[in-house]
C-alpha positions as CSV (number, residue, x, y, z in Angstrom):
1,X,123.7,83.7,90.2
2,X,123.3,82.8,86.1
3,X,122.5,85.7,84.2
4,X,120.4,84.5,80.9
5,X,122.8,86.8,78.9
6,X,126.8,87.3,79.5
7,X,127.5,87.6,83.2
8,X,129.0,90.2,84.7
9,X,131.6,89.7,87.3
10,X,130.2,91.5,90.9
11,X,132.8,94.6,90.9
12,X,131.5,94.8,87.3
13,X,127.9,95.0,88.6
14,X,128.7,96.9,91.4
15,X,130.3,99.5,89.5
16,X,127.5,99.7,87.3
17,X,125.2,100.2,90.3
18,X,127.2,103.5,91.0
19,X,127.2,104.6,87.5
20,X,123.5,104.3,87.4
21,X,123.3,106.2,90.9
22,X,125.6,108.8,89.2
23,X,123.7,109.1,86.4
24,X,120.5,110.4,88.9
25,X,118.2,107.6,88.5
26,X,115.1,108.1,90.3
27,X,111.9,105.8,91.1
28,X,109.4,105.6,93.6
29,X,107.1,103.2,95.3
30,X,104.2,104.5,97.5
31,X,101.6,103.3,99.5
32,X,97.8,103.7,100.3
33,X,97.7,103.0,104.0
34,X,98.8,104.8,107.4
35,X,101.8,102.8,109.3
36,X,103.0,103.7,112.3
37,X,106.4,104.7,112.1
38,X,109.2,102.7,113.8
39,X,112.1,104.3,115.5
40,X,115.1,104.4,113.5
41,X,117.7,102.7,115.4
42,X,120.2,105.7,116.8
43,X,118.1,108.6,116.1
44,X,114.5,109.5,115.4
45,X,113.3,110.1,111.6
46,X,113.9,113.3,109.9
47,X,113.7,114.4,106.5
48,X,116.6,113.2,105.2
49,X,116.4,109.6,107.3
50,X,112.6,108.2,106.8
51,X,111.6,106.0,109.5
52,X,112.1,102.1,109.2
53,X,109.9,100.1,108.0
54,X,108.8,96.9,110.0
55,X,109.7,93.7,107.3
56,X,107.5,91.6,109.6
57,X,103.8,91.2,109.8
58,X,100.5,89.7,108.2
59,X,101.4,91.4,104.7
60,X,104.5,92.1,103.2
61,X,106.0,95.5,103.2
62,X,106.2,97.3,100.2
63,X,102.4,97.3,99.0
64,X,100.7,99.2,101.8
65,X,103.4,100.6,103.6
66,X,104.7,102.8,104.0
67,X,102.3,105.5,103.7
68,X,104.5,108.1,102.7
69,X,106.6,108.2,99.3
70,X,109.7,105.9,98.7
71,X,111.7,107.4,95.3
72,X,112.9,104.9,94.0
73,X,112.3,101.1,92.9
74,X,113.9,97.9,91.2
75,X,112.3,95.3,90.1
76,X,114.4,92.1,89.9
77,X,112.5,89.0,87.7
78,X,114.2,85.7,88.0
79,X,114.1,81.9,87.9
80,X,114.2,78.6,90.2
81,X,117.0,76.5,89.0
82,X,114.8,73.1,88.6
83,X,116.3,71.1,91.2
84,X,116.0,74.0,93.9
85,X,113.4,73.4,97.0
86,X,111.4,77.4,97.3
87,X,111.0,76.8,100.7
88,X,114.6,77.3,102.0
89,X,115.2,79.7,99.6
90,X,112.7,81.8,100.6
91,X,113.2,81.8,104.5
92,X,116.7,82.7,103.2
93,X,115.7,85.5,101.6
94,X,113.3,86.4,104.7
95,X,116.1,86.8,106.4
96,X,118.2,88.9,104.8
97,X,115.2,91.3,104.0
98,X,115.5,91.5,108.1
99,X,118.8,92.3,108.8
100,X,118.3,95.0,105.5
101,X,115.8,96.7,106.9
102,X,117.4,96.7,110.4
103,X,120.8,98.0,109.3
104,X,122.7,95.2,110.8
105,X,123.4,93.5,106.9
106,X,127.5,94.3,106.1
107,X,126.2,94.7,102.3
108,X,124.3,97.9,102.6
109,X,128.1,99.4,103.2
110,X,127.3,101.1,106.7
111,X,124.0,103.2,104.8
112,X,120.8,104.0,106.6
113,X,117.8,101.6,105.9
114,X,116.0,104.6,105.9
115,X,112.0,103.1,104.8
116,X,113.6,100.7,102.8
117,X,111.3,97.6,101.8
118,X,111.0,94.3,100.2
119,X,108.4,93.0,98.8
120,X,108.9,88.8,97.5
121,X,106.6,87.5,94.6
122,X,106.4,83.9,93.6
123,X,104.9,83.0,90.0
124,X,102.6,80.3,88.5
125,X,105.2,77.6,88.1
126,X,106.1,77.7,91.6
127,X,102.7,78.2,93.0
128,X,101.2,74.9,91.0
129,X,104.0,72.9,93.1
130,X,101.9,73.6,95.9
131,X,98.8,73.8,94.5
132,X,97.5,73.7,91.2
133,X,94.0,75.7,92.4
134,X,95.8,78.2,94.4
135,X,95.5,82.1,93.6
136,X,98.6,82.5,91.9
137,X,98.8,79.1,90.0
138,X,97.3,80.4,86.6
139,X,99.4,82.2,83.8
140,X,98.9,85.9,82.5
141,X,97.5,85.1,79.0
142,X,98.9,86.9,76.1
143,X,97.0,90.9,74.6
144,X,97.3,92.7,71.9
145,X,100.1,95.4,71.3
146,X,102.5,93.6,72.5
147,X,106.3,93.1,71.8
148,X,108.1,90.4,74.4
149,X,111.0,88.5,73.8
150,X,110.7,85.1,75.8
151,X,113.5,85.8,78.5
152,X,110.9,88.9,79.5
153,X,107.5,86.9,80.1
154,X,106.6,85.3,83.0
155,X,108.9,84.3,86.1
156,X,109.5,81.9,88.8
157,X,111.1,85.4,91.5
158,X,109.9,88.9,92.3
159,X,112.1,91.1,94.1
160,X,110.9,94.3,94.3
161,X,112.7,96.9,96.0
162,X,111.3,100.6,97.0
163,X,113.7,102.7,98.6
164,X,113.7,106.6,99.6
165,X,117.6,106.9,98.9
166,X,118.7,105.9,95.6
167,X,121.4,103.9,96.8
168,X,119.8,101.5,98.9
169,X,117.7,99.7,96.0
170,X,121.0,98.6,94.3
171,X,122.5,97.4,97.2
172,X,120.0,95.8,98.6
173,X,119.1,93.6,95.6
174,X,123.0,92.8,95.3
175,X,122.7,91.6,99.0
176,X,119.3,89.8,98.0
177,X,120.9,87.9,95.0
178,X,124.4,87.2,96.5
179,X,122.4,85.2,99.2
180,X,120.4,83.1,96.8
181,X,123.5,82.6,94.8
182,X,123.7,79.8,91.7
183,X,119.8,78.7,92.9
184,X,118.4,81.5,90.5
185,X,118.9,82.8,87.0
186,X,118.0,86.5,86.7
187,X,115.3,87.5,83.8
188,X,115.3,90.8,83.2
189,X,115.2,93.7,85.7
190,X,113.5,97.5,85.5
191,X,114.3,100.8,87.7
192,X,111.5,103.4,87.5
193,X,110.7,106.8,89.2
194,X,107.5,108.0,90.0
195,X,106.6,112.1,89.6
196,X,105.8,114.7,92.0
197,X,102.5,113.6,94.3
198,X,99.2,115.5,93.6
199,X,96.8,115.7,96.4
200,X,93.7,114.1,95.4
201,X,91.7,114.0,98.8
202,X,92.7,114.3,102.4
203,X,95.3,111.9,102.9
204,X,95.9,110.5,99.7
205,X,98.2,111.4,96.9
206,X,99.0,110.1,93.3
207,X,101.8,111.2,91.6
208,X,101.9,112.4,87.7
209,X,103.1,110.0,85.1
210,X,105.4,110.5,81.9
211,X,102.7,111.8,80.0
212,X,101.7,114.6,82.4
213,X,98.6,112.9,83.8
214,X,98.1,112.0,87.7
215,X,97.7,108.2,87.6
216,X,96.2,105.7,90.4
217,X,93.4,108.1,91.6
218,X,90.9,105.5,91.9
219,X,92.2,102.2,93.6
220,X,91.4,100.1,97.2
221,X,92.3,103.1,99.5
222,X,90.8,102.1,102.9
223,X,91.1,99.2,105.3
224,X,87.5,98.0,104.3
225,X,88.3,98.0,100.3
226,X,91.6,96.5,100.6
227,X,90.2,93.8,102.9
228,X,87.6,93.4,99.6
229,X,90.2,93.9,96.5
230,X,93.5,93.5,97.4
231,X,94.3,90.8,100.0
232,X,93.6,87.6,99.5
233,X,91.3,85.9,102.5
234,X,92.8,82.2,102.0
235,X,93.5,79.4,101.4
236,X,95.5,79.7,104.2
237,X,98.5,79.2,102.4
238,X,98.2,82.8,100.4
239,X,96.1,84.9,103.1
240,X,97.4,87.6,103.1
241,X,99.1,88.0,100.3
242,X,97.8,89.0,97.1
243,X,98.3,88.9,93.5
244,X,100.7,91.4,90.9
245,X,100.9,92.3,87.7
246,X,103.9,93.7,86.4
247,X,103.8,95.2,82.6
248,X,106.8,97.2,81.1
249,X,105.6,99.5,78.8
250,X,107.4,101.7,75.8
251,X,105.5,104.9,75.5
252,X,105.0,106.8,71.8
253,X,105.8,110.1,74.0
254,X,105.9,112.5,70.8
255,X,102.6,111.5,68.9
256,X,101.2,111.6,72.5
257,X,102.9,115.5,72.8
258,X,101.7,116.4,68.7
259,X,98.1,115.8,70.5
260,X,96.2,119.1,71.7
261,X,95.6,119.4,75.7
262,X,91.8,118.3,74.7
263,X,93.2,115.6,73.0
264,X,95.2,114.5,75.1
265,X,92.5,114.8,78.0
266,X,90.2,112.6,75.6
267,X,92.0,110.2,75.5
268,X,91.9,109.8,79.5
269,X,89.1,110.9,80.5
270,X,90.6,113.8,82.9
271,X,91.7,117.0,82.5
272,X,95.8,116.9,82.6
273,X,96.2,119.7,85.3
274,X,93.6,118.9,87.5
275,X,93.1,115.8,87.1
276,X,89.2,116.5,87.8
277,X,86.5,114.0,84.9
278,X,85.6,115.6,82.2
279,X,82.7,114.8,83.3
280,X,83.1,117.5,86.6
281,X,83.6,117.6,90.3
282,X,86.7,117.0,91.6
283,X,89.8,115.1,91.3
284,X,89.1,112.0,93.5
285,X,85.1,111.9,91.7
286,X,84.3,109.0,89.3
287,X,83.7,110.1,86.2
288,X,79.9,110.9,85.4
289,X,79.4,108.1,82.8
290,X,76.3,108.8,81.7
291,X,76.9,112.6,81.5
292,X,76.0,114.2,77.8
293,X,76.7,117.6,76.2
294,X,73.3,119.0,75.6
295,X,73.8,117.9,71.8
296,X,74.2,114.3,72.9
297,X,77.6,113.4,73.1
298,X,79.2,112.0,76.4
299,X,81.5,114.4,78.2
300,X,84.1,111.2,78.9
301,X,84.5,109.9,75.1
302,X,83.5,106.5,74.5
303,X,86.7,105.1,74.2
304,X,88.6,107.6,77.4
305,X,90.7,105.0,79.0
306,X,88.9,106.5,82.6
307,X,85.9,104.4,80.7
308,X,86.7,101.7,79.3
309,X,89.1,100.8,82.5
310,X,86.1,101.6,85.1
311,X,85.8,98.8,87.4
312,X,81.6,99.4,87.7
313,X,81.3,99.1,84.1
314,X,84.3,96.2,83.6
315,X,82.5,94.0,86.5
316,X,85.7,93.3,89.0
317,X,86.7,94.9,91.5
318,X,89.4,97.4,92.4
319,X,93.3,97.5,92.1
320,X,95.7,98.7,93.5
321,X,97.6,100.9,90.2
322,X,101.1,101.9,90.6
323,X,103.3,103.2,87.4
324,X,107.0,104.0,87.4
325,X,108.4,106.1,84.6
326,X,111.3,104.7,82.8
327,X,114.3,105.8,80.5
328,X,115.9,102.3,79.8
329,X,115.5,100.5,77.5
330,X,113.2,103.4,76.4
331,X,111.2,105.7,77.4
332,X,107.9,104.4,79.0
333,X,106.0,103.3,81.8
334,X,106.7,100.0,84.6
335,X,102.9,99.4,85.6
336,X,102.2,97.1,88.6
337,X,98.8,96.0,89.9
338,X,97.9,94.5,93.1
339,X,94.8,92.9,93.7
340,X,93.1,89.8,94.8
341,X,91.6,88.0,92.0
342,X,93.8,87.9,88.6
343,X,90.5,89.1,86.6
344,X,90.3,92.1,88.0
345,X,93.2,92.5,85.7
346,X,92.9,90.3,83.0
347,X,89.1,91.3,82.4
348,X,90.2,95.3,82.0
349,X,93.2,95.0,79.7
350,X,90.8,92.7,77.7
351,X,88.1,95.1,77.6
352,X,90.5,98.1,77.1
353,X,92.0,95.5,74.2
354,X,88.5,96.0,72.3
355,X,88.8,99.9,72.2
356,X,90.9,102.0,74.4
357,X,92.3,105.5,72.8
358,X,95.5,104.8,75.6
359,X,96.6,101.5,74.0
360,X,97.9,102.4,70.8
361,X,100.3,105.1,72.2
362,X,102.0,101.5,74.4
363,X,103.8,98.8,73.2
364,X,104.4,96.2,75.8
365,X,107.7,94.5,76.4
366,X,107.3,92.7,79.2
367,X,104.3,90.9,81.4
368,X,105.0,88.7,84.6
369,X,102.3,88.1,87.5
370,X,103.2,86.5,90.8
371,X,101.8,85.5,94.4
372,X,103.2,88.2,96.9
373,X,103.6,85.8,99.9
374,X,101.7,86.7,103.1
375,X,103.5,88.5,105.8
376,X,106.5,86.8,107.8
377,X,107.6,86.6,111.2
378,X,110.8,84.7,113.1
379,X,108.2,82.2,114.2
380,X,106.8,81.8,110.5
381,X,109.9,82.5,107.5
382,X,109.1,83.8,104.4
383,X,107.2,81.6,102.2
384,X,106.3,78.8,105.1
385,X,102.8,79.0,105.0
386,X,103.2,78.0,101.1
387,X,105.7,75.9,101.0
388,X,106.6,73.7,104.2
């Protein structure tokens, strides 16, 4: 593998790995869907051993499933060498995401799999090979309040990796990287953790993010709104996939902490503890939007983020939020959305552009979207349907 900047030999990555495992880095990667649980391969789960995850399926693991909370996540951007086909690639990759998941790949060094998944994205340049109309084919166009260095936009490869023991995501995208070898270039890559879950309604729970609020309440929860919002119905080359975002974000964490709580809650729309609208009821409510004090102002501010990103009053449809807290390179947020039609994110962040109190406590450092392949099978590799 060539690394954009000075490449490190693999002990020197590996070691690295550790330090960073040391060091207590967290993450998470959750899930909005019930799965049921497959048996672990020696024992049943507990605990401390979370059941395995199927890799195989009509959608890729790692965006529904599992249901349950995975700590920890790495995201791996990369490049296509010019010359190299996807296709093999890809069913190479498919592969190894197997025999990961199974416990039977020598490189996760005898660990459990534990609920370990991988979930492979594919970006524009790569989907206009196949298709220059396809979902997937058009580029994330450039917003405001942002701060990218080229190596950091955009992306041929998306590796992302959610694991429950913080070993297994460094391991595994060694594995993933030494099998694709000199065919890609590595971007950039981002760890994140996600805070303690909140119960919002029966079944459902969102964790808190770095600045104390609980974050992806609202978002394509049941079979019958993912079916709607988040996977894509054809061609059949992507169905069943759907379409990410990814956005690193820096955070201005102490002029967010000099705020008051009210503040602070105006500029979200939600009280911080309860997560509950300003606007009442109760934590998994919409905000009232219409909802005046009896001197006339709205309860939810104008400008409350809860507003300005509400998809009734933006015109798309739901998606599927997810945000990881990060320390390096500085303190601040990984966000990644899933959903089926690249407006539904490109039409919020433009309207939340215009006048959103959130935005100017973000500076964005880097953007990517991709095509997450439908599912896989042994009958059908990874990335078949797309490219033959």
């Amino acid at each position: 593998m060539h690394h954009a900047d000075r490449t490190p030999s693999r002990r020197a990555f590996l070691d690295a790995t550790g330090a960073t495992v040391a060091a207590g880095l967290l993450a998470g990667c959750t899930s909005d869907s019930a799965q049921p649980g497959r048996p672990a391969p020696s024992s049943a789960a507990t605990p401390s051993t979370p059941a395995p995850v199927p890799a195989t399926g009509r959608h890729q693991a790692g965006v529904t499933l599992p249901r349950s909370a995975q700590h920890n996540l790495l995201a791996v951007v990369a490049d296509l060498d010019t010359a190299v086909a996807p296709g093999p690639l890809l069913a190479e990759l498919g592969e190894t995401i197997r025999a990961l998941t199974a416990g039977s790949d020598p490189r996760l060094l005898g660990l459990s799999p534990g609920d370990l998944t991988v979930t492979v994205g594919v970006g524009p340049r790569l989907v206009r090979t196949a298709g220059a109309s396809l979902p997937g084919a058009a580029d994330l166009p450039r917003f405001s309040r942002e701060r990218i260095a080229s190596q950091a936009r955009g992306g041929d490869l998306l590796l992302q990796i959610c694991a429950g023991d913080a070993l297994l995501a460094p391991l595994a995208a060694v594995a993933l990287l030494d099998q694709a070898g000199d065919r890609i270039r590595e971007r950039w890559r981002q760890s994140g953790r996600r805070g303690t879950d909140v119960s919002v309604a029966k079944g459902l729970t969102a964790p808190r993010n770095l600045l104390g609020f609980i974050d992806g309440i609202v978002g394509p929860h049941t079979t019958a709104e993912q079916e709607r919002d988040l996977w894509l119905a054809g061609p059949p080359a992507v169905a069943g996939g759907t379409l990410a975002v990814l956005r690193r974000m820096e955070l201005d964490l102490t002029r967010f902490a000099a705020l008051s709580v009210a503040e602070q809650e105006a500029v979200f729309g939600r009280h911080r503890d309860s997560g509950v609208p300003l606007s009442g009821g109760t934590v998994a409510s919409g905000p009232e939007l219409g909802a005046k004090t009896p001197d006339g102002r709205y309860l939810v501010p104008v400008d409350a983020h809860v507003r300005r990103a509400n998809p009734t009053v933006v015109g798309v449809g739901h998606m599927l939020r997810r945000s990881y807290s990060t320390d390096e390179p500085a303190p601040g947020l990984l966000f990644i959305s899933f959903q089926n039609d690249l407006r539904t994110f490109t039409a919020t962040l433009a309207r939340m552009d215009a006048s959103d109190a959130l935005l100017p406590f973000t500076t964005t450092t880097a953007s990517a979207t991709f095509l997450i392949l439908p599912g896989f099978d042994q009958q059908h590799p990874l990335g078949s349907h797309l490219f033959d």
